[in-house]
C-alpha positions as CSV (number, residue, x, y, z in Angstrom):
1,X,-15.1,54.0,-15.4
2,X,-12.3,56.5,-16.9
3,X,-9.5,56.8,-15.0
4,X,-5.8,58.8,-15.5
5,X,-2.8,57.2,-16.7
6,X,0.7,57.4,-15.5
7,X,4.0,56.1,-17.0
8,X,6.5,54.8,-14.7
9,X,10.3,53.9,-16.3
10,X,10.9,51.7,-13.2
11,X,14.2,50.1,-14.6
12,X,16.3,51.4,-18.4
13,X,14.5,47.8,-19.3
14,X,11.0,47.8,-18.1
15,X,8.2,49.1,-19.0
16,X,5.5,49.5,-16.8
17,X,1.2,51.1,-17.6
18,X,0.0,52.0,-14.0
19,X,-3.6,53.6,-13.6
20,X,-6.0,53.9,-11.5
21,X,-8.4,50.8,-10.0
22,X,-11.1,50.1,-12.9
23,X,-13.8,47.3,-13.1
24,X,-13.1,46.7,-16.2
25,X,-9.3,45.1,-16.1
26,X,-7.9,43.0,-13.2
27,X,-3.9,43.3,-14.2
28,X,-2.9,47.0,-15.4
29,X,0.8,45.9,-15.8
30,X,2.4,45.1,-19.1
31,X,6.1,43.2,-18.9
32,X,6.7,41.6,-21.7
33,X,9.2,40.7,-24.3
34,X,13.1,39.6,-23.6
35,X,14.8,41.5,-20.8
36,X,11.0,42.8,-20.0
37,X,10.9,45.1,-23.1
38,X,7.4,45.5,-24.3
39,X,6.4,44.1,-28.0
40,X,3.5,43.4,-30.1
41,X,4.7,39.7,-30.2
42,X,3.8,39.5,-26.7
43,X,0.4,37.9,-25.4
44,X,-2.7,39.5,-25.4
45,X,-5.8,38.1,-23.6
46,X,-8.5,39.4,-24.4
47,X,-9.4,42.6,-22.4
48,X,-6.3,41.9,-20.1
49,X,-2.6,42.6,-20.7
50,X,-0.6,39.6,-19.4
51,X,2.1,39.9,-17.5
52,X,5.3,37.3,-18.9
53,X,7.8,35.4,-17.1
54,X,11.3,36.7,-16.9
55,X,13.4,35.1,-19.6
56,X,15.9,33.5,-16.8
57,X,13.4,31.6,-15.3
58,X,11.5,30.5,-18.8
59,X,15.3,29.0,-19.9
60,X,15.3,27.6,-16.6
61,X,12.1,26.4,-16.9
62,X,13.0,25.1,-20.7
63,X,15.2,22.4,-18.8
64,X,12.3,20.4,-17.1
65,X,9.7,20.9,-19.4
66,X,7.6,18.1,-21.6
67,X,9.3,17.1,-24.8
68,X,9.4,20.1,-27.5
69,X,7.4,19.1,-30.7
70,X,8.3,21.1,-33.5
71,X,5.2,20.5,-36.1
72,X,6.3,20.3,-39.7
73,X,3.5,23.5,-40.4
74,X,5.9,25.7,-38.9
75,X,7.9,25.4,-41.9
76,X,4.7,25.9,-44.4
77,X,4.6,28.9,-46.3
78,X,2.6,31.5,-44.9
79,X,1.1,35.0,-44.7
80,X,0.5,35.0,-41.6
81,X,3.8,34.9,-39.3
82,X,3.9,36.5,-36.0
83,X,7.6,36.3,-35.3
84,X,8.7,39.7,-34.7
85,X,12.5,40.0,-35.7
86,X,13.7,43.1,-34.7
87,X,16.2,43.4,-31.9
88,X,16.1,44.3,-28.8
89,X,17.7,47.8,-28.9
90,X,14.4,48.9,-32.1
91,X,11.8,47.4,-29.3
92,X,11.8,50.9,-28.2
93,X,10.0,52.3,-30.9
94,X,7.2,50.7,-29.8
95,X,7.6,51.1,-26.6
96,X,6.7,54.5,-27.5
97,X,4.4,53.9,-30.0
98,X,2.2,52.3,-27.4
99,X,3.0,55.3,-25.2
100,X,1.4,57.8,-27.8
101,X,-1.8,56.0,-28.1
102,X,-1.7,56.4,-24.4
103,X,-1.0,60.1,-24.8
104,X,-3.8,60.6,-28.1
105,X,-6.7,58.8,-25.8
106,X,-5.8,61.8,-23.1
107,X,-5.8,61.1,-19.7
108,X,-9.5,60.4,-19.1
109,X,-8.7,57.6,-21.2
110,X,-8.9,53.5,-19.7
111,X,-6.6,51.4,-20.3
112,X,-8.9,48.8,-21.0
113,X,-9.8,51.2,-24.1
114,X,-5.6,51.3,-24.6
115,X,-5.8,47.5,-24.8
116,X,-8.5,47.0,-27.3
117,X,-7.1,49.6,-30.0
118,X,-3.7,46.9,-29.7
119,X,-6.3,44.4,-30.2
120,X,-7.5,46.3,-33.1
121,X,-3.9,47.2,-34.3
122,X,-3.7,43.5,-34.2
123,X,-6.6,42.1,-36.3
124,X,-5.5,44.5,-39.3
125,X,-2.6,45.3,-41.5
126,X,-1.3,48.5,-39.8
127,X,0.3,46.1,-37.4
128,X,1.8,43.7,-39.9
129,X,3.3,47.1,-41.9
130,X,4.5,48.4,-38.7
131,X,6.3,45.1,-38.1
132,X,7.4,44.7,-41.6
133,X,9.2,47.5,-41.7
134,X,11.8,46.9,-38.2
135,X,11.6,42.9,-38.9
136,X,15.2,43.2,-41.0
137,X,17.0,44.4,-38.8
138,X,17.3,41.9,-36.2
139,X,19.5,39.2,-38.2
140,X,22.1,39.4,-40.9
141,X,22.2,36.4,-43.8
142,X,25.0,35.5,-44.7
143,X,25.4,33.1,-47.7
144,X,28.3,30.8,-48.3
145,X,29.1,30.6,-52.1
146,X,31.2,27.0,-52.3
147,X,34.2,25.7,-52.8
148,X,35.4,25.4,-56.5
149,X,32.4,23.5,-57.1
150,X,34.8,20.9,-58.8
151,X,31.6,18.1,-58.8
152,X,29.7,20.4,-60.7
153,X,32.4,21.1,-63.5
154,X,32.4,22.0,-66.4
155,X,29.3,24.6,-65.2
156,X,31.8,26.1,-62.9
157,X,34.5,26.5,-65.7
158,X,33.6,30.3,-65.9
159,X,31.2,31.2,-63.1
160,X,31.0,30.3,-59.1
161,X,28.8,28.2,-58.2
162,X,26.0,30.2,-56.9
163,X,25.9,31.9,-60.2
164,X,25.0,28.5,-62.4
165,X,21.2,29.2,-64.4
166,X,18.2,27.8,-63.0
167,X,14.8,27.1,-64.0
168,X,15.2,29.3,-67.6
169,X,15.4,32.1,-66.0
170,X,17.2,32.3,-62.6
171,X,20.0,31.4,-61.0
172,X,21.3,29.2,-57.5
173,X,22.1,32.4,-55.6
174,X,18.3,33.5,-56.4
175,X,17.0,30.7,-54.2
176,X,18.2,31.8,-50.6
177,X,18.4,35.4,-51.4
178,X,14.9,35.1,-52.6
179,X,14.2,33.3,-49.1
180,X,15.9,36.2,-46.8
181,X,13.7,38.7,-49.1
182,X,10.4,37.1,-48.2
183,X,11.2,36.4,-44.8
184,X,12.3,40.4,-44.1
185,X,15.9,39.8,-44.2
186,X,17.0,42.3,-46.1
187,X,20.9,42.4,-45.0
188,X,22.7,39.6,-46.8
189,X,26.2,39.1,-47.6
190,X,27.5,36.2,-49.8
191,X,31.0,35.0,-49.5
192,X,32.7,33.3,-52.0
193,X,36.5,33.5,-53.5
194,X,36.4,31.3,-56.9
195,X,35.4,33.0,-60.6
196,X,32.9,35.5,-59.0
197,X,32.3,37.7,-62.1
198,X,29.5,37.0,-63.0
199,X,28.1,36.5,-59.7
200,X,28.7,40.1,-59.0
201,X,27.5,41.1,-62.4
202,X,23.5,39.1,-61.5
203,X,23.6,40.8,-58.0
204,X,24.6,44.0,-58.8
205,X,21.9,44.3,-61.7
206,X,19.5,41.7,-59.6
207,X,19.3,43.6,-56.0
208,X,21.9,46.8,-56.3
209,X,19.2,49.3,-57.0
210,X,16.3,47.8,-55.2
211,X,17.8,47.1,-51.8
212,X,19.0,50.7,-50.4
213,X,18.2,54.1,-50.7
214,X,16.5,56.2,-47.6
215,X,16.0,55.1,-44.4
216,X,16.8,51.6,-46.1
217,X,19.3,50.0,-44.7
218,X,18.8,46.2,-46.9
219,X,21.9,45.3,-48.8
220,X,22.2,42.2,-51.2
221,X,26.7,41.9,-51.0
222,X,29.4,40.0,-52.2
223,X,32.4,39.7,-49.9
224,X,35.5,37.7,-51.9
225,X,38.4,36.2,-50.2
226,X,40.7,38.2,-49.6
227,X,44.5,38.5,-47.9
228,X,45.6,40.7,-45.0
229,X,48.4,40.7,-42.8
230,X,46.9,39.1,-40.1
231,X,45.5,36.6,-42.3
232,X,47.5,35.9,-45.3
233,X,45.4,32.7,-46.5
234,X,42.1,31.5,-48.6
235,X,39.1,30.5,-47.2
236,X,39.8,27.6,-45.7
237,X,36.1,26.1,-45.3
238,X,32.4,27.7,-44.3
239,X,34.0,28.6,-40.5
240,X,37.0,30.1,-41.6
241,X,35.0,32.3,-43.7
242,X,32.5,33.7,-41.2
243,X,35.7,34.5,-39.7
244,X,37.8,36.3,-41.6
245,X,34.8,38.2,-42.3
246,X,33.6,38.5,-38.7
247,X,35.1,42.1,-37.9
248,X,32.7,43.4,-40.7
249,X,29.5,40.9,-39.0
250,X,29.9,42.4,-35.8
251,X,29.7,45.9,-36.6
252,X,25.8,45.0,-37.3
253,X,23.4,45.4,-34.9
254,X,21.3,42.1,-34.6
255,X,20.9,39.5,-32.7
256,X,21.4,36.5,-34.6
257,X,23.5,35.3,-37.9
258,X,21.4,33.0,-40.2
259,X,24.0,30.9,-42.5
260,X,23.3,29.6,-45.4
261,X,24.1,27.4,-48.5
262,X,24.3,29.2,-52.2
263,X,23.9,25.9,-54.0
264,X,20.7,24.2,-52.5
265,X,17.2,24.6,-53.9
266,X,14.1,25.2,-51.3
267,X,11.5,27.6,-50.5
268,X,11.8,28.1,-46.7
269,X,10.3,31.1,-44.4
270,X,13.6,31.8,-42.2
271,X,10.8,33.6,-39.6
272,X,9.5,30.8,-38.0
273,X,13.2,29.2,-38.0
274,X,14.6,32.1,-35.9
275,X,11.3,31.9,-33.7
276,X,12.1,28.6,-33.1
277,X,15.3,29.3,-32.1
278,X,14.1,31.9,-29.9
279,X,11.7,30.6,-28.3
280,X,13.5,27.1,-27.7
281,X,16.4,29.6,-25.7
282,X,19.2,28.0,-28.4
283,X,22.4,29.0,-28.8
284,X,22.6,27.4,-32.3
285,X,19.7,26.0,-34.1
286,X,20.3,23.3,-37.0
287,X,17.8,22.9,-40.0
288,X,17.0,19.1,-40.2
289,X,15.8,17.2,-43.1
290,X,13.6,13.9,-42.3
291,X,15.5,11.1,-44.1
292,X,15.0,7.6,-45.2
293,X,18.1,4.8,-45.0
294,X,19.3,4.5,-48.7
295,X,19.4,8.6,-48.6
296,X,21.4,9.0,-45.0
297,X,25.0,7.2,-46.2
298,X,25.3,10.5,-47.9
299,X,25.0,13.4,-45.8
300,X,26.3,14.4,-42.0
301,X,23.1,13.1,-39.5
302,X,22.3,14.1,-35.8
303,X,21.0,12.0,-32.8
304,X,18.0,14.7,-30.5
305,X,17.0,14.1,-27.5
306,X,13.4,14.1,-26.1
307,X,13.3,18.2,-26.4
308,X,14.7,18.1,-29.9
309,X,18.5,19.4,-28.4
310,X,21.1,17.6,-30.6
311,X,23.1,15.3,-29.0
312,X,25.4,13.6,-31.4
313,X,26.4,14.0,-34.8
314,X,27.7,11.2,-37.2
315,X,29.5,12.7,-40.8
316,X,28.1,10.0,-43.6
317,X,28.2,7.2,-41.8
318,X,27.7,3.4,-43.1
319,X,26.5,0.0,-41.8
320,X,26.2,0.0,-37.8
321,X,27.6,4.1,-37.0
322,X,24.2,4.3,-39.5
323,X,22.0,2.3,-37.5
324,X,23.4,3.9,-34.4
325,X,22.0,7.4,-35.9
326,X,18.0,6.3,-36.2
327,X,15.8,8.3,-34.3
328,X,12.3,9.1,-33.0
329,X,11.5,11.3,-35.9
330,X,8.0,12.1,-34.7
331,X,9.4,13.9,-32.0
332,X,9.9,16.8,-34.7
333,X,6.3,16.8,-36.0
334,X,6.4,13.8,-38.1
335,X,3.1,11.1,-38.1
336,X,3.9,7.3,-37.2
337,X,3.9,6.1,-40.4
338,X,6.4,8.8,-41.7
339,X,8.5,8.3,-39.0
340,X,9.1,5.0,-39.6
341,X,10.1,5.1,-43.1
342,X,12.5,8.4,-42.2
343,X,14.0,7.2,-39.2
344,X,17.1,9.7,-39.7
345,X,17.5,13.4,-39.3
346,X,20.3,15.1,-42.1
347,X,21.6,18.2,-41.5
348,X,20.5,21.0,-44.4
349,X,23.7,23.2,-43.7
350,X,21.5,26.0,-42.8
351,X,22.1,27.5,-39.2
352,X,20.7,29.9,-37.0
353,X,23.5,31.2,-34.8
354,X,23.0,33.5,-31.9
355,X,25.7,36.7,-32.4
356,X,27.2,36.4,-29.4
357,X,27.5,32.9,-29.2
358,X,29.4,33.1,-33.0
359,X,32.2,35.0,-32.2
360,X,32.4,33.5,-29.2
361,X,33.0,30.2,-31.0
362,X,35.1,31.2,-33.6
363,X,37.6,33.3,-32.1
364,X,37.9,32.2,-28.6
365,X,37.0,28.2,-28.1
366,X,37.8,27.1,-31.7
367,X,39.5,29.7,-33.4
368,X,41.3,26.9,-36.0
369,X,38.2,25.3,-37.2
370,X,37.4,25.4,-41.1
371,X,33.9,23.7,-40.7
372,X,30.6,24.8,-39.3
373,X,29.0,20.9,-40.0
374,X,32.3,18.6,-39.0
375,X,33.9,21.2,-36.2
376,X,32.1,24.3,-35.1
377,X,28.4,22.5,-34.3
378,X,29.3,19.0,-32.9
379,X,31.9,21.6,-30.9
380,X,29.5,23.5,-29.7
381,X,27.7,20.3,-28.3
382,X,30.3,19.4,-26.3
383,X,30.4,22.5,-24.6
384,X,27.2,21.7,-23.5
385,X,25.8,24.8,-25.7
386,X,22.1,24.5,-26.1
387,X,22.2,23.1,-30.1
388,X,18.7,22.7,-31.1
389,X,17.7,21.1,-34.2
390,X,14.4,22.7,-36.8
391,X,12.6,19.8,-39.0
392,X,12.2,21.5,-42.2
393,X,9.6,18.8,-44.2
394,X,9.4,20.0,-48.0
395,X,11.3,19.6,-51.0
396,X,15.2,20.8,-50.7
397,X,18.2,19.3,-53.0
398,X,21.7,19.8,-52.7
399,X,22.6,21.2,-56.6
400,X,26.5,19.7,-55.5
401,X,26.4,17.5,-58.8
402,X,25.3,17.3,-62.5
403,X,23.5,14.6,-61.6
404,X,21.6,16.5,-58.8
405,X,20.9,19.7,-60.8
406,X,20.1,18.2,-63.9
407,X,17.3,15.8,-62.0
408,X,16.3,19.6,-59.9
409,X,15.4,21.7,-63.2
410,X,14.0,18.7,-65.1
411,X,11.8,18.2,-61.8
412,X,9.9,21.9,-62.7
413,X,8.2,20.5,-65.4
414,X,7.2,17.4,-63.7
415,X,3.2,17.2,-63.7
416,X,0.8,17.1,-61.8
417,X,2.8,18.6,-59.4
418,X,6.6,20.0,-59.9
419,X,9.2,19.0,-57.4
420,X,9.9,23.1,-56.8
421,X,7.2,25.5,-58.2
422,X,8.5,29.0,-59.1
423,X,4.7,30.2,-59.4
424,X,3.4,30.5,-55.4
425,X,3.0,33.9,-55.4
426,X,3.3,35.0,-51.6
427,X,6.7,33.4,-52.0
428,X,7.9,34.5,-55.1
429,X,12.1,34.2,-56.4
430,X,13.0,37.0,-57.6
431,X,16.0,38.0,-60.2
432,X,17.4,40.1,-62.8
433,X,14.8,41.9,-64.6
434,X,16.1,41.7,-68.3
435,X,13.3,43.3,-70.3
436,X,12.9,40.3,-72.6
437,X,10.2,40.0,-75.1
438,X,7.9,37.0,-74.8
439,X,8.9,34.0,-76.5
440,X,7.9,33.1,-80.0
441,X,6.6,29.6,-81.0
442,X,6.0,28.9,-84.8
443,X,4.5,26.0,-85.7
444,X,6.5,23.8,-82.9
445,X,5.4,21.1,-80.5
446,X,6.1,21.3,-77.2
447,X,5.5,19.0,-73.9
448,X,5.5,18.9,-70.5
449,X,8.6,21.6,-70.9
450,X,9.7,24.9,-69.1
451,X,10.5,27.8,-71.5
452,X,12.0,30.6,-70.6
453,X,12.0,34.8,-71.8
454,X,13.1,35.9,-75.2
455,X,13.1,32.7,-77.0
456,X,12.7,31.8,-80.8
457,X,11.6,28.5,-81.7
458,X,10.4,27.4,-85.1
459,X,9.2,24.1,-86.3
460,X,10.7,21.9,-83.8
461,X,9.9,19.3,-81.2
462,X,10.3,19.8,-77.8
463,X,9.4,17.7,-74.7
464,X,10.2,17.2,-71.2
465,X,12.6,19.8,-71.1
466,X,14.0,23.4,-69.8
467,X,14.5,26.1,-72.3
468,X,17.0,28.9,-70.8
469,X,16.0,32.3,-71.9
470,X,17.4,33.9,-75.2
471,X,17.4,30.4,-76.8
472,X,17.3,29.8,-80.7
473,X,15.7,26.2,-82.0
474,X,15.9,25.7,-85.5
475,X,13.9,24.5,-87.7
476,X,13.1,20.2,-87.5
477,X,15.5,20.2,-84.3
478,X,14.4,17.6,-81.5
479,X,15.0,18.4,-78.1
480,X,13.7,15.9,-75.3
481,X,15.1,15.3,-71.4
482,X,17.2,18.6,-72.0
483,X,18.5,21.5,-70.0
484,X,19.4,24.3,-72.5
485,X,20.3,27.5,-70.7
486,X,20.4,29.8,-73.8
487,X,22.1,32.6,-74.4
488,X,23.6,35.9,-72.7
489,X,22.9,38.1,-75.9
490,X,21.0,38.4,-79.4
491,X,23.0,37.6,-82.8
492,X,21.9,39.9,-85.6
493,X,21.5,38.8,-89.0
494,X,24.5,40.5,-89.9
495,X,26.4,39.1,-87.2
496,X,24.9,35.4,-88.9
497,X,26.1,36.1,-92.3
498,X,29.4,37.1,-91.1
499,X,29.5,34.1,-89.2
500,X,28.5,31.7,-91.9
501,X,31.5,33.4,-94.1
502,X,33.9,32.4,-92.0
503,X,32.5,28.5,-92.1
504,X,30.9,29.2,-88.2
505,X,27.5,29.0,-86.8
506,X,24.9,31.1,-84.5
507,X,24.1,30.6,-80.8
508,X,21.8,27.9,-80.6
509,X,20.5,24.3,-81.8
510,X,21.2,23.9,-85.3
511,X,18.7,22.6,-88.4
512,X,18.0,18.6,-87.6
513,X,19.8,18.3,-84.7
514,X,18.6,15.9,-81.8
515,X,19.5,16.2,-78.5
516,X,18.7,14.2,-75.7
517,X,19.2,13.9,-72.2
518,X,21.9,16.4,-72.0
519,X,22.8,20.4,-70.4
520,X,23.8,22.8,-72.9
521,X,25.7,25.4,-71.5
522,X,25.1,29.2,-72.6
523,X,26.0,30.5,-75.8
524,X,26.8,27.1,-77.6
525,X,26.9,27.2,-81.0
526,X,25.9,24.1,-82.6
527,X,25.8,23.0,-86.6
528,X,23.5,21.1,-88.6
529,X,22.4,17.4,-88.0
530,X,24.6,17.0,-84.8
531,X,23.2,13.8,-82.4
532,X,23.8,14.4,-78.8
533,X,22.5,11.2,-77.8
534,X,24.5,9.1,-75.8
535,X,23.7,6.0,-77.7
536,X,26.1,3.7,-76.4
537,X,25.2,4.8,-72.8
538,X,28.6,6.0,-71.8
539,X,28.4,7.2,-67.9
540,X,31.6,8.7,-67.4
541,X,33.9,10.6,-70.3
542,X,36.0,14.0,-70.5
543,X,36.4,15.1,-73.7
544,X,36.9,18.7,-72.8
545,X,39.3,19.2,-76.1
546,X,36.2,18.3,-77.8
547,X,33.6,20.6,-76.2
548,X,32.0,18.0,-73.8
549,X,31.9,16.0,-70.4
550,X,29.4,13.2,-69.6
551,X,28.8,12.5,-66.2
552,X,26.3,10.0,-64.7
553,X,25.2,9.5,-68.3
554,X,24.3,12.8,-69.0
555,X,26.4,14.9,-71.5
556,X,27.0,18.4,-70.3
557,X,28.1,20.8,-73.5
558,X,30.7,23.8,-72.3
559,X,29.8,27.1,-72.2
560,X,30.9,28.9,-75.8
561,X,31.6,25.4,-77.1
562,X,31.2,24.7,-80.6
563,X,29.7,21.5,-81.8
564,X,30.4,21.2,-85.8
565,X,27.7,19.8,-88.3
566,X,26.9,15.8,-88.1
567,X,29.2,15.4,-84.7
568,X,27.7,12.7,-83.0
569,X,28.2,12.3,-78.7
């Protein structure tokens, strides 16, 4: 039976439907949503609207329940996420977008009726575009670029560390930009204060003419240390950044901070990690990586309780503090078996922080801490803050070494499977678009290898290797267990002959050369018959007079180095 409906604005926070007695629905009311704000994200039960419990009594409620389980699929990649990120001040618009479809059905309209157009809404993509398009604006990313990256010299000679190549054609900073992007983050700043050039350079051309415009507010920013009068330093670690930056942070309207690392490499959808958070009532929520025993010595580890909270936190420990640290691990998800073998829980660096709580840390109860992973966290423990900890289970490395991002681009062309695949399509990375023409191959064998954009290559031998974009193999050259990055621009021929007159040579591997288990830097220039082999299996040398490092055995050539026919390394 029809019946008229009436709004009623009981409170500036609730929303309420009432209407007229109807056979067809039992519960007219709708209060839903943080603070009782209404939102899609809310339940629906079938015909019914359900009414929620107040958020007070569901945190209070969070205190006695059973033991959280956080399934490792809620870190899968996925099309279909339901978080709705958008804060609480934009749940308005659809408070009165339910409203007009109240107003279009007339007042002869049920509400049952009202209720199965959401349902509809729901079941199609109207809903998902709707979402899509407020999701942003509920959390700012904030990416830390590094220290001076001193472990990962010489590739951070002349560029920051988020701005090192990757994968042929990327580079570091991609990766979590690229993450924020897919998970409807569009407003990311990245901090960093050490040879940011060309960092700015790959954003600016990258993400400066995609990311405003209109009724867009997404932004893709650098932010460099920088002196003022009331703070006349550096940035003193990943805290004291956040901070000296927080006046600008706090001018945003969201609701959380998501911080995150420029150097590591992972595909992650930040969505269900701020739902988490969310719906676990955190104040801080810790991404935590399963980990076996020979792994743990090397990164900070946590202790949870039954509910997944983090108790404790133990910064690389050894020998007993490293037994000490072993816990249940299937309380996050994992199976028995797993669980055994990954009896620790490693902190990723990556933290979902809620706004309030941030500033309240940082300027009021430790307003000299440097750290987020040594101070501001295990800080925030001891407060008794609510610090819950996320089990991301995929593939992640920490690119902090040569040793580490050599093995990570190498691991792309590993078969069947890669370690990181750049090719899932509903998660794509994204970058500079350069307009490069496809590669050319003549009469050259190639294995199990990566090769990137705008390439020549001409009767060589290539295997197990990545070829950076732009990059010039000549002709009986053998490249195996290689990164070469390439090049940052074309040589003409007439640029070649006047290079050969004054005894020099072009960017790129040279007639006869072999090359083996090494990184070549961009725009190398390297002769005839040179042998970058390591043969007598040197594991540690700096020869940076001479064009090279090797480190971990693997010789690293310098960026605009160049190597002189027959050299031998």
């Amino acid at each position: 039976m029809a019946s008229s409906i009436g709004v009623l604005f009981s409170s500036p926070n609730v929303l309420a439907v009432r209407s007229k007695p109807s056979p067809f629905a039992e519960d007219r009311t709708f209060l839903g949503g943080r603070n009782g704000r209404l939102s899609f994200s809310d339940s629906l039960s079938g015909a019914k609207l359900v009414r929620q419990r107040p958020v007070a009594a569901t945190r209070r409620e969070a205190r006695t329940r059973s033991p959280l389980v956080v399934s490792p699929k809620a870190v899968t990649d996925s099309k279909n996420s339901q978080t709705c990120l958008f804060p609480d001040a934009s749940r308005s618009l659809f408070d009165l977008f339910f409203l007009r479809i109240a107003f279009v059905l007339n007042a002869q309209t049920d509400l049952l009726c009202i209720s199965r157009l959401v349902h509809v809404i729901n079941q199609n993509s109207f809903r998902t575009k709707l979402i899509v398009s407020l999701r942003g604006q509920s959390v700012l990313g904030i990416i830390l670029g590094g220290g001076a990256g001193t472990r990962l010299y010489p590739l951070t000679k002349k560029r920051a560390k988020p701005a090192v190549p990757l994968g042929a054609n990327y580079r570091l900073i991609d990766i979590p930009v690229s993450n924020c992007l897919n998970s409807n983050i569009s407003k990311i700043y990245v901090l960093t204060q050490f040879n940011s050039a060309s960092l700015n350079r790959h954003l600016a051309r990258a993400y400066g003419s995609t990311m405003g415009g209109y009724q867009n507010e997404g932004f893709v920013e650098v932010l460099a240390a920088q002196q003022s009068p009331e703070n006349p330093n550096w940035f003193q670690g990943t805290a004291d950044a956040v901070r000296q930056y927080l006046w600008l942070f706090e001018e945003h309207n969201v609701m959380e901070f998501l911080i995150l690392a420029g150097d590591h490499l992972y595909r992650m959808d930040y969505e269900k990690f701020i739902q988490s958070h969310r719906e676990s009532c955190a104040d801080i929520t810790v991404a935590a990586l399963p980990m076996d025993e020979k792994r743990a010595t090397a990164f900070g580890l946590m202790k949870i309780d039954e509910e997944g909270r983090i108790i404790e936190f133990a910064e690389k420990p050894k020998g007993e503090q490293l037994k000490a640290m072993q816990v249940d691990t299937t309380i996050l998800g994992l199976d028995v078996e797993r669980a055994k073998k990954m009896p620790f829980i490693a902190s990723m660096g990556i933290y979902v922080i809620s706004k309030d709580i941030m500033l309240k840390l940082l300027r009021d109860k430790f307003p000299s801490a440097n750290d987020f992973g040594s101070e501001v966290i295990p800080g925030a423990c001891n407060l008794g803050l609510r610090v819950q900890a996320y089990l991301y289970d995929g593939y992640w490395e920490d690119i902090g070494t040569i040793e580490a991002f050599y093995n990570a681009n190498l691991g792309i062309t590993k078969k069947p499977v890669p370690d990181f695949s750049f090719y899932d399509l509903s998660y794509p990375i994204y970058t500079q678009a350069r307009y490069l023409p496809p590669s050319i191959m003549l009469d050259t064998d190639v294995t199990d290898s990566v090769i990137g954009e705008g390439c020549v290559i001409q009767k060589c031998q290539i295997h197990h290797s990545v070829i950076g974009l732009r990059s010039c193999i000549s002709e009986g050259a053998v490249v195996e267990d290689t990164l070469l990055m390439g090049a940052d621009y074309y040589e003409t021929e007439a640029d070649k002959i006047l290079l050969a007159a004054k005894g020099s040579f072009p960017i790129g591997i040279g007639r006869d050369s072999h090359v083996r288990k090494a990184i070549i830097d961009k725009n190398v220039r390297m002769g005839e018959n040179v042998k970058i082999i390591n043969t007598e299996n040197v594991q540690e040398a700096s020869r940076e007079a001479h064009g090279y490092f090797i480190k971990s055995g693997i010789v690293t050539i310098l960026k605009d180095a160049l190597i002189p026919s027959g050299t031998i390394i």
